[in-house]
ZALUMLO-854416 format. One line per 10 residues: number of its first residue (from 1); for each residue x, y, z of C-alpha. Coordinates in steps of 0.1 Angstrom, whole numbers, plus 5000, padded with zeros to 4 digits. Example, Ala and Ser with C-alpha at 12.3 -4.5 7.8 and 13.67 -1.06 7.14 Angstrom:
1> 5123,4955,5078 ~ 5137,4989,5071 $
//
This chain:
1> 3693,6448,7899 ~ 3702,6411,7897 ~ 3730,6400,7873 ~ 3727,6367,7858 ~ 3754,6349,7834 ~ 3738,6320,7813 ~ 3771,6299,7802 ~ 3775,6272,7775 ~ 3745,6287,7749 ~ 3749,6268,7718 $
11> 3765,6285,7687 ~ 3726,6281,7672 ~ 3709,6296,7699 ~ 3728,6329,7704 ~ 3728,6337,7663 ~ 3689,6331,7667 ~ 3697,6357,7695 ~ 3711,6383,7682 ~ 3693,6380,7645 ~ 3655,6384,7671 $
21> 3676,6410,7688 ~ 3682,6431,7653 ~ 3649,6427,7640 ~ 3634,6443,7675 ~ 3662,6471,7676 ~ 3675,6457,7707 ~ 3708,6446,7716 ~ 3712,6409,7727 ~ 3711,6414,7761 ~ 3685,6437,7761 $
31> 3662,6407,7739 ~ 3674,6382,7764 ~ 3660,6403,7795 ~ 3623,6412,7774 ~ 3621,6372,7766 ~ 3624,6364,7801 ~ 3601,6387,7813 ~ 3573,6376,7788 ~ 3580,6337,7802 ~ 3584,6343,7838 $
41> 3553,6370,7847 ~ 3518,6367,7839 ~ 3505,6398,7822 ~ 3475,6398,7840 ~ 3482,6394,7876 ~ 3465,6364,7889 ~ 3432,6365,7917 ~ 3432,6334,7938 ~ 3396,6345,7943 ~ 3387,6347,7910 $
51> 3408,6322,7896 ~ 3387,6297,7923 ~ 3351,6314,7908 ~ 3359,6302,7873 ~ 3373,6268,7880 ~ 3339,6267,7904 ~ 3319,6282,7869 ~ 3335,6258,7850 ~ 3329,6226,7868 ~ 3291,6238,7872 $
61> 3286,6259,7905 ~ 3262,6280,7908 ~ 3254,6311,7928 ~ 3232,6294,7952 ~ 3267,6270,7959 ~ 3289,6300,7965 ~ 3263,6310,7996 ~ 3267,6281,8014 ~ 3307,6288,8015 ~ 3298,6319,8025 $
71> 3277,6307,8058 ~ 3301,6284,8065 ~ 3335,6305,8066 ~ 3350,6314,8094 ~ 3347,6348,8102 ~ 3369,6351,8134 ~ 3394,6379,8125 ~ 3429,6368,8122 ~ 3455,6372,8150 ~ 3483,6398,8143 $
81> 3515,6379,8132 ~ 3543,6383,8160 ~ 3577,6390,8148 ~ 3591,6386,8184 $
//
C-alpha cells in the first residue's frame, strides 16, 4: 500500500479533520483515506458502452440509429498485441 504525506494543511483544515474524524469514530488518518476514496472512485463503475447509449438517448437517437452503427462496424477481429 501507497504512503502519501500531505504537508503545509492549514491550522483550520486539520481541526475540521479531526472534529469529522470524531464524529465518524475514525482516527484522522483513517477520515483522510475514506474522503479520498469517496472523491477519486466512482461508485458505480463506469460502461463506455453505456455511458455512449445515454448521451445517444439524450441527444435523441433512436433504435433504428444504433443499427446503422451496427452495419457499419468493423467486425475484423483484432490482432493479438506483441510484447516482443
Amino acid at each position: 500500500m501507497a504512503i502519501l504525506t500531505v504537508r503545509n494543511v492549514p491550522d483550520d483544515v486539520h481541526r475540521a479533520l479531526r472534529v469529522r474524524a470524531a464524529q465518524h469514530g475514525r482516527s484522522t488518518e483513517a477520515e483522510v483515506r475514506e474522503i479520498l476514496a469517496a472523491v477519486v472512485k466512482p461508485e458505480k463503475r463506469v460502461r463506455v458502452g453505456e455511458a455512449l447509449v445515454a448521451i445517444g438517448r439524450k441527444i435523441g437517437l433512436a433504435n433504428e440509429d444504433f443499427a446503422v452503427f451496427e452495419n457499419v462496424r468493423d467486425k475484423t477481429p483484432t490482432k493479438p498485441l506483441s510484447l516482443d
